[in-house]
VMD Tcl script that draws the C-alpha trace (Angstrom):
set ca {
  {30.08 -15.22 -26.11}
  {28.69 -15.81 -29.27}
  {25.65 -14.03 -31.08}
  {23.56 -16.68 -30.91}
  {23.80 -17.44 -27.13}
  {23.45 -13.61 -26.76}
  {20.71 -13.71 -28.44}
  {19.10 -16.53 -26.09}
  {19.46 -15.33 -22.88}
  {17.86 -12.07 -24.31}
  {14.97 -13.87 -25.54}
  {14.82 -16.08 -22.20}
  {14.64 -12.38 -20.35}
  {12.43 -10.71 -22.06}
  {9.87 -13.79 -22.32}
  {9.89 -14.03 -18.24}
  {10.66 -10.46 -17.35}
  {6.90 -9.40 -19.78}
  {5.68 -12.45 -18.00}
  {2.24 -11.24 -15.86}
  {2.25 -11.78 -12.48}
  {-0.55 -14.58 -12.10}
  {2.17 -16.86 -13.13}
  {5.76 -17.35 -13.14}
  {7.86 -18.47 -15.98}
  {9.85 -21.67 -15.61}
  {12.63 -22.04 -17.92}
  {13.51 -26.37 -18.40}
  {16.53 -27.66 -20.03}
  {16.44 -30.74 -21.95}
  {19.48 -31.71 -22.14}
  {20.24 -31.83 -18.98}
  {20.56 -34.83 -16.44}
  {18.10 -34.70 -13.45}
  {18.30 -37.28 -9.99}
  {15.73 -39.64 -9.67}
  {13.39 -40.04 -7.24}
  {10.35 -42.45 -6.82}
  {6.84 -40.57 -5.81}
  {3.99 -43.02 -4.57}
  {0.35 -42.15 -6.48}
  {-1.36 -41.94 -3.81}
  {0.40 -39.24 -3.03}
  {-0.59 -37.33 -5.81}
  {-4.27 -38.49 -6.62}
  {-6.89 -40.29 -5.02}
  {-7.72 -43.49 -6.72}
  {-10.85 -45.49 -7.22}
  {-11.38 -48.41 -9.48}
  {-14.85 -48.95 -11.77}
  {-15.87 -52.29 -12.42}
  {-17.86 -51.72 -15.53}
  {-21.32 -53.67 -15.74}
  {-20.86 -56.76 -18.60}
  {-23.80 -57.87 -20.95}
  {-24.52 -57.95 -23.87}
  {-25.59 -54.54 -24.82}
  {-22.20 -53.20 -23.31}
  {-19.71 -54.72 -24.63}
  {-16.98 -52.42 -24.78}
  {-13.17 -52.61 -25.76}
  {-11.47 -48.67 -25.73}
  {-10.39 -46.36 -23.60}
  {-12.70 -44.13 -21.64}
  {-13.35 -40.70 -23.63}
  {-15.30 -38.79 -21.25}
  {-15.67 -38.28 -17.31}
  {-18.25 -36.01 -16.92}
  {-20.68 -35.15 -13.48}
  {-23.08 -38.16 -13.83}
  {-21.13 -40.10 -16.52}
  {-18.49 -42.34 -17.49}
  {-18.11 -42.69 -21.16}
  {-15.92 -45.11 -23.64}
  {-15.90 -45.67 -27.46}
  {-16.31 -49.23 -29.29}
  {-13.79 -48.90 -31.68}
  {-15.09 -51.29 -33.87}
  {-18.67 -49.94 -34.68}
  {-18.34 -46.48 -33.36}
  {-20.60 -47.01 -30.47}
  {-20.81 -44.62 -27.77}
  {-21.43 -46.24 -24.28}
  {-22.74 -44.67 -21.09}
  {-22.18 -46.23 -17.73}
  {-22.86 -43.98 -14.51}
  {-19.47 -43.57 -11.80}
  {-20.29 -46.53 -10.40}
  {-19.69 -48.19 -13.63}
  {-24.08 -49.50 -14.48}
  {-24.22 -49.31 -18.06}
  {-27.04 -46.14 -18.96}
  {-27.30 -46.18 -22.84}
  {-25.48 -46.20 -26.17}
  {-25.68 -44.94 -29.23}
  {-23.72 -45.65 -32.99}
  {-24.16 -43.32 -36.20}
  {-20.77 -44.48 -38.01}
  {-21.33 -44.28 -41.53}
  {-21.02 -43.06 -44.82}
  {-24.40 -41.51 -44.80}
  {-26.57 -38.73 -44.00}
  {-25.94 -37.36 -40.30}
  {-23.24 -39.88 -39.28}
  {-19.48 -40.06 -38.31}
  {-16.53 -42.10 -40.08}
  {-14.44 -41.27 -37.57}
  {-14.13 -39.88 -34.10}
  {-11.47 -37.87 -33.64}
  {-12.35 -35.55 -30.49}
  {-15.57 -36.45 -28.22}
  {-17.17 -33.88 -26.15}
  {-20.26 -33.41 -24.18}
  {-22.22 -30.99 -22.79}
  {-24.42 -32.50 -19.48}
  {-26.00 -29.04 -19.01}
  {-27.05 -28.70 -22.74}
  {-27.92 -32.72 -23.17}
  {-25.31 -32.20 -26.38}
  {-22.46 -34.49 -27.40}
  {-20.09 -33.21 -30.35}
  {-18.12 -36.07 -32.34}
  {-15.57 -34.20 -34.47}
  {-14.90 -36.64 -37.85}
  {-11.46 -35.13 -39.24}
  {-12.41 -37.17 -41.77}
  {-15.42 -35.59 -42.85}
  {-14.46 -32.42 -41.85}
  {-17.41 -31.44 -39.50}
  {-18.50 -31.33 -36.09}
  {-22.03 -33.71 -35.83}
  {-23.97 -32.75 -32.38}
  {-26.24 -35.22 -31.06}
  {-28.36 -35.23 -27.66}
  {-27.29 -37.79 -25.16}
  {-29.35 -40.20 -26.07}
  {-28.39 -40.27 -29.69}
  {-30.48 -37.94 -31.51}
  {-29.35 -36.53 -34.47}
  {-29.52 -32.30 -33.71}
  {-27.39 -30.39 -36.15}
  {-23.78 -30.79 -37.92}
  {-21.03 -28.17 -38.95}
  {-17.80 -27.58 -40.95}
  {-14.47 -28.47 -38.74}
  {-12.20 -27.76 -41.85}
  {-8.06 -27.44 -40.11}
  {-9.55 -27.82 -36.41}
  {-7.18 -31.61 -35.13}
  {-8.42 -30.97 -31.19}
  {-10.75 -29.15 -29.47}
  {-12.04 -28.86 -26.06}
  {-14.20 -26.99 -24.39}
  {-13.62 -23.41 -23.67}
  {-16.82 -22.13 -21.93}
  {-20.78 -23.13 -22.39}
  {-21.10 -21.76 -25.59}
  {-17.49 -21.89 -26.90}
  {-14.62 -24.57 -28.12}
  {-11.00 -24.12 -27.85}
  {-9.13 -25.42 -31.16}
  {-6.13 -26.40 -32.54}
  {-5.58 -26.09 -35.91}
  {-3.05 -27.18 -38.64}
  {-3.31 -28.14 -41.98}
  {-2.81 -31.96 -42.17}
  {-3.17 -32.78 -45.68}
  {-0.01 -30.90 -46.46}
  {3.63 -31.71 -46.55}
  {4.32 -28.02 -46.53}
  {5.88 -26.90 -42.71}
  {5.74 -23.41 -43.69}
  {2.22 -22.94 -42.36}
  {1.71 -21.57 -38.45}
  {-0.53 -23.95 -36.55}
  {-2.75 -21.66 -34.80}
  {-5.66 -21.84 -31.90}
  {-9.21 -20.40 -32.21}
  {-11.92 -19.97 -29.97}
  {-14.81 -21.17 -32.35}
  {-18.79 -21.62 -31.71}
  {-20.20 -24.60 -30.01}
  {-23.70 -24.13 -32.05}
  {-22.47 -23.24 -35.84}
  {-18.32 -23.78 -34.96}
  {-17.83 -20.19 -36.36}
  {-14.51 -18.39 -35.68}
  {-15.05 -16.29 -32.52}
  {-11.58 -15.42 -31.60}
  {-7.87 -16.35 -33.56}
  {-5.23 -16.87 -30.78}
  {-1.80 -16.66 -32.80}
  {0.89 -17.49 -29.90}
  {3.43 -14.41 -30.61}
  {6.73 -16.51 -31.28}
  {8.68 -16.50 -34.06}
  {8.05 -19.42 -36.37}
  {10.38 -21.28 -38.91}
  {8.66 -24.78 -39.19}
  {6.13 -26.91 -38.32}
  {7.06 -29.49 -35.87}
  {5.23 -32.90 -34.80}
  {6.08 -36.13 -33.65}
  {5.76 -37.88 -36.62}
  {8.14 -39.81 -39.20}
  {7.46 -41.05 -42.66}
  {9.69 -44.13 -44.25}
  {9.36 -45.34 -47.63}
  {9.25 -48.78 -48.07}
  {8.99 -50.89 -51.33}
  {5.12 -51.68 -50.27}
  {4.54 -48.08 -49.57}
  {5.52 -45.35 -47.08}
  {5.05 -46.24 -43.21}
  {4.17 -43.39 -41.03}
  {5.27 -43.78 -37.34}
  {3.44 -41.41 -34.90}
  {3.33 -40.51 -31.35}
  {0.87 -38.34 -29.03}
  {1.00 -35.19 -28.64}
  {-1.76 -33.18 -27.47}
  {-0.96 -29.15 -27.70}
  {-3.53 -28.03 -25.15}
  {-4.22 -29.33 -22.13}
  {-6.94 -28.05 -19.12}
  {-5.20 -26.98 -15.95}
  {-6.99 -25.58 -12.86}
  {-6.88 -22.13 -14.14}
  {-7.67 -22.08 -18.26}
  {-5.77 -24.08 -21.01}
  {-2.12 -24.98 -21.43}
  {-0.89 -24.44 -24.98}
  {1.72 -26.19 -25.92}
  {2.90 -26.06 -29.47}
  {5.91 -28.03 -30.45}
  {6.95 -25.49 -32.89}
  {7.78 -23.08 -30.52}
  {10.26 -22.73 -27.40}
  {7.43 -21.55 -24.70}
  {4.94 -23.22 -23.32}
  {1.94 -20.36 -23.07}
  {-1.23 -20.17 -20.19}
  {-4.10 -18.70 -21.77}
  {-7.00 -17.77 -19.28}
  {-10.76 -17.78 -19.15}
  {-10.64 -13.91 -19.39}
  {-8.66 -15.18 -22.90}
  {-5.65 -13.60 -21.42}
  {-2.51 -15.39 -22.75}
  {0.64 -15.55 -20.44}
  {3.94 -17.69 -20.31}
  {3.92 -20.26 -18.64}
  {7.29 -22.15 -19.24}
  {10.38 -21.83 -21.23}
  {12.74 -24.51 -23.38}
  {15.90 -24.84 -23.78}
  {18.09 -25.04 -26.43}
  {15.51 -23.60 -28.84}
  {13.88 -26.12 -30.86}
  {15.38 -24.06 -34.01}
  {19.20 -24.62 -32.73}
  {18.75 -28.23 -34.19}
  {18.04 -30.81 -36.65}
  {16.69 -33.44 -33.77}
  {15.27 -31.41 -30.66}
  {14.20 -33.00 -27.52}
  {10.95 -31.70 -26.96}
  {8.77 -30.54 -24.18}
  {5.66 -32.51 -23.36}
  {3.51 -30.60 -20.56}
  {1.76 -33.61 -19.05}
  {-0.30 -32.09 -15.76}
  {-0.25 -30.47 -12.26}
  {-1.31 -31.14 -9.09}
  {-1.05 -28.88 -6.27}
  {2.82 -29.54 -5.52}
  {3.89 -30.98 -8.64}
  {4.27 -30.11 -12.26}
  {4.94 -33.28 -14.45}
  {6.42 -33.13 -17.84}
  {7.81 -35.20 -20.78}
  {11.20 -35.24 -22.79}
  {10.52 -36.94 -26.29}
  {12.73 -36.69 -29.54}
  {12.81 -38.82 -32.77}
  {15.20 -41.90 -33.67}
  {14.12 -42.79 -37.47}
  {16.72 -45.73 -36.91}
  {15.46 -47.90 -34.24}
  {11.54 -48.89 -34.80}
  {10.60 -49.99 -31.47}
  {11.61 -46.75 -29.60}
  {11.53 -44.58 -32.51}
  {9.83 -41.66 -29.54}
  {12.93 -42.18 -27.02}
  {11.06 -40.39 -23.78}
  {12.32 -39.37 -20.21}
  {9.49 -38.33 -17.82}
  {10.67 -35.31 -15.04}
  {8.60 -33.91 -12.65}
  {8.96 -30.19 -11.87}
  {8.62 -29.56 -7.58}
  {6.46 -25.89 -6.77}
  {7.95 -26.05 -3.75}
  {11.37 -25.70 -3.88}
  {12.14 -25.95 -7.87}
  {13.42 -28.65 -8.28}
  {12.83 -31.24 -11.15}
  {13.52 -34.59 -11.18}
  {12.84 -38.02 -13.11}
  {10.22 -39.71 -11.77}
  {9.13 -43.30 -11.39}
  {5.26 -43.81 -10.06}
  {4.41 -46.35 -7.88}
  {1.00 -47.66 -7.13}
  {0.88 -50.01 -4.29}
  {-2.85 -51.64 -5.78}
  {-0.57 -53.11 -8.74}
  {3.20 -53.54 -8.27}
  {3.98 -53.86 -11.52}
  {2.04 -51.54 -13.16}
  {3.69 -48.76 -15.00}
  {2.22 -45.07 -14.89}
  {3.37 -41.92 -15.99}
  {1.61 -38.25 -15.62}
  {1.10 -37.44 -19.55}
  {-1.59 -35.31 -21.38}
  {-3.68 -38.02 -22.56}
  {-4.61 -39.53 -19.04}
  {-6.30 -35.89 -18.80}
  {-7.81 -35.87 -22.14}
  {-11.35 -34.35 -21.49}
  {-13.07 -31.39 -20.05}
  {-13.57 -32.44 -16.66}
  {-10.73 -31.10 -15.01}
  {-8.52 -33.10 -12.35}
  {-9.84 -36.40 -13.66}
  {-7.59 -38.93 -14.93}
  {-8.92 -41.87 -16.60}
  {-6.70 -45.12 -17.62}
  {-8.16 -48.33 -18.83}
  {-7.66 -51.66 -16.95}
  {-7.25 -54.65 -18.94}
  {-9.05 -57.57 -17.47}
  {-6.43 -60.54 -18.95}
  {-3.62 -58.12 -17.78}
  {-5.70 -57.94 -14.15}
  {-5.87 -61.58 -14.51}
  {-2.64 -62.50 -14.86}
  {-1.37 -59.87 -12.25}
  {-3.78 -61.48 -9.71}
  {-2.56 -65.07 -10.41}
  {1.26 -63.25 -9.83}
  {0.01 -61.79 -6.30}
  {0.55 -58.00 -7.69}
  {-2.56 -56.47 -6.62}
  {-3.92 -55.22 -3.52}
  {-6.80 -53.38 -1.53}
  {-9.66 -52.96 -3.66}
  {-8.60 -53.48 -6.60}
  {-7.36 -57.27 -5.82}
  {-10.83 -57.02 -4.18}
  {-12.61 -56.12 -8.34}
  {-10.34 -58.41 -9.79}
  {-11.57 -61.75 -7.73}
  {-14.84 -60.98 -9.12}
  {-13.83 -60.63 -12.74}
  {-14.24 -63.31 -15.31}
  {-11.74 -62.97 -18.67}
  {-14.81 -62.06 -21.07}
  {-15.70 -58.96 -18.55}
  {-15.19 -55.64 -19.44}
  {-12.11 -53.84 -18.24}
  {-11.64 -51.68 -15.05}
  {-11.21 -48.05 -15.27}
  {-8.88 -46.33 -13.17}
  {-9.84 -42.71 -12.21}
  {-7.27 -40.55 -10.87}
  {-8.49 -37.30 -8.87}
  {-5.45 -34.95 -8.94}
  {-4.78 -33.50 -5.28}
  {-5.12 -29.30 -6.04}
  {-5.50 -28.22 -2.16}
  {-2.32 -26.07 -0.96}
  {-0.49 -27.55 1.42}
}
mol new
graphics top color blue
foreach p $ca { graphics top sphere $p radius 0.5 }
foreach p [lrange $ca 0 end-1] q [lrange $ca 1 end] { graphics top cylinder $p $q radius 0.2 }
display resetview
């Protein structure tokens, strides 16, 4: 046996032997082959569709950013608007401050909101700064973001961050997470995940060109809520860590091969949990072929007997629609919610096809091609069985 595989199965060990016992560790090899096996959605979530209310004050053409107690909100990415609707999709309010100006936003990076303190945060990566608002649109205070890329909310008073310094080509610099103040966005707390680092990693590739250099890009979101705290997930390093609302950090999964044993790793996405399931991604990086330059294989890890698996999802609504459990259906505070976006042609067309069923066949007989879209929200199934 070589060093280097002694080395391994010391490190893979130690990590889940020092592991505390509110979780175990799962170790996940990727490159192995896994069976396949199709899971129905249903199964998994319960599922309602929003027809959004269409006029002309609420127009709106993104993805839903926020799915909070009272409110459903989505981003005009065109003007920067903010739109409110309520969950059963009446349109409430908007606001816009994009601009170069005093008080306003180029860009919206992250979008958060606080119901209980009438607050929503726009992060501009941009600009560099946090601007807070109330919910109506009110201008309230602003604040340096400097290295933060994503942040979420920790607790009332606190964001989680992720930070990493994007305007440099050096990978010798750590990414690291902070806990950081939702009122001034000082540094509360540094959380440096305790692995050894060598280099930076993202899912990004750069390709010169004679008009310039192309940059291809895919998502990857390194924390994620989960019923009990935050999942941290940092490309860069070989575990996959749990840290807790007493800011206890634990492991909470294990790669392998390390992503240090080679030039092109396959990397570990964590994409969500429900109460039976754990579902994950597999991406790595092909600079030659353009249209799958993210090659991806989606698994789904079984709490019940260990297992794991590659998954297809099946929703019986829309036969032909293609779903996958991944980080950025979860992207918000509100945790168990999953929110996906609808087209309305797409709806169209699928209706025309006879590929829809129960109520959403029921929404789409009533939509005209300039309405606004239908949002999907998924409620992830956390009771025991």
């Amino acid at each position: 046996m070589n060093s280097y595989i002694k080395f391994f199965i010391i490190f893979l060990f130690v990590s889940c032997s020092t592991t505390q016992e509110r979780s175990n560790c799962i170790v996940i090899d990727t490159q192995k082959s896994y069976p396949k096996i199709q899971l129905n959605i249903k199964d998994i979530a319960n599922i309602e569709y929003i027809k959004l209310e269409t006029d002309t004050n609420c127009i709106v053409n993104s993805r839903p950013m926020v799915y909070s107690e009272n409110y459903l909100v989505l981003l005009r990415t065109d003007n920067g608007e903010i739109v409110f609707f309520d969950h059963q999709g009446k349109f409430q309010h908007k606001f816009s401050h994009k601009g170069n100006g005093p008080h306003e936003y180029l860009y919206i990076t992250n979008l958060r909101m606080d119901e209980e303190k009438k607050e929503v945060y726009i992060h501009d990566s941009f600009k560099e700064k946090v601007f807070v608002y109330d919910l109506e649109g009110n201008y309230i205070r602003e604040y340096s973001s400097h290295l933060i890329k994503f942040l979420y909310t920790w607790n009332p008073n606190e964001f989680i961050t992720y930070n990493v310094n994007m305007d440099s080509n050096n990978t010798d610099e750590k990414p690291y997470y902070a806990l950081i103040s939702k009122e001034n966005g000082s540094i509360e707390k540094l959380i440096d995940l305790p692995y050894t680092f060598i280099r930076a990693h993202d899912l990004s590739v750069k390709i010169k060109t004679p008009e310039g250099t192309l940059v291809y890009t895919d998502m990857h979101l390194p924390m994620v809520k989960c019923s009990d705290g935050y999942v941290l997930n940092d490309l860069s390093s070989d575990t996959i860590y749990k840290l807790f609302p007493d800011n206890k950090l634990d492991i909470f999964m294990v790669r392998t091969p390390s992503v240090s044993s080679t030039d092109n790793p396959t990397y570990l996405q964590y994409g969500g949990e429900t109460n039976e399931y754990l579902f994950l991604r597999f991406v790595s990086i092909n600079k030659e072929d353009e249209k799958n330059m993210f090659p991806s294989s989606y698994l789904v890890y079984n709490k019940n007997d260990k297992s794991i698996s590659e998954y297809e999802l099946v929703n019986e609504d829309y036969s032909d629609m293609e779903i996958k459990i991944e980080s950025d259906l979860f992207n918000g505070d509100f945790y168990g919610y999953g929110l996906r976006r609808l087209h309305t042609d797409e709806l169209l067309e699928a209706l025309k096809k006879n590929e829809l069923s129960g109520n959403l066949k029921k929404i789409t007989m009533t939509l005209n091609e300039d309405d606004n879209d239908v949002i999907m929200v998924l409620k992830i199934n956390q009771e025991k069985k």
